[in-house]
N, C-alpha and C positions, 0 to 999 in steps of 0.2 A: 504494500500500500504506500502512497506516495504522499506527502503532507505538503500540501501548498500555501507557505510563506504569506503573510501581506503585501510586503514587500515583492516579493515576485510574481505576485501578482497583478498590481501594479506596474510594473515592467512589461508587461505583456503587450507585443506590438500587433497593430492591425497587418491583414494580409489585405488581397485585392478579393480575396475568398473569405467565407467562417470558416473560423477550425474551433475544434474540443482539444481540452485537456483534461485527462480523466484521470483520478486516483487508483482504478481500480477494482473501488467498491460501490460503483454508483454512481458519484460523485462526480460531477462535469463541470468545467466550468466553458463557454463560450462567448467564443470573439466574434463579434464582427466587423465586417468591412472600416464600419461609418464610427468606429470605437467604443459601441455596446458591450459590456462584459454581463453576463449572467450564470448564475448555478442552477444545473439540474439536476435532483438526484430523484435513480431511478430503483424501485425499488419489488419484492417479490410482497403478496400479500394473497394469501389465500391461490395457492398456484396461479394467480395471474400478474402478468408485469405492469407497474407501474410508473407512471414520468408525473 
């Protein structure tokens, strides 16, 4: 599992595309183009998947 920093995430530069960075365990963080950062974590609950 990978723990992401405040700091490095902040540092996080825009592409011309979105990309994820993912811990792992769910946990997503993405970028967009226009410099939107957001977390998604996705999760199992009752054998079905959750975002």
């Amino acid at each position: 599992m990978k723990l992401y920093e405040i700091q490095q995430v902040k540092n996080e530069k825009t592409k011309p595309s979105e990309y994820v960075l993912s811990d792992g365990n769910g946990l997503q963080l993405r970028v967009m183009p226009n410099g939107t950062k957001s977390w998604h974590w996705s999760y199992k609950s009752q054998s079905t998947l959750c975002k």
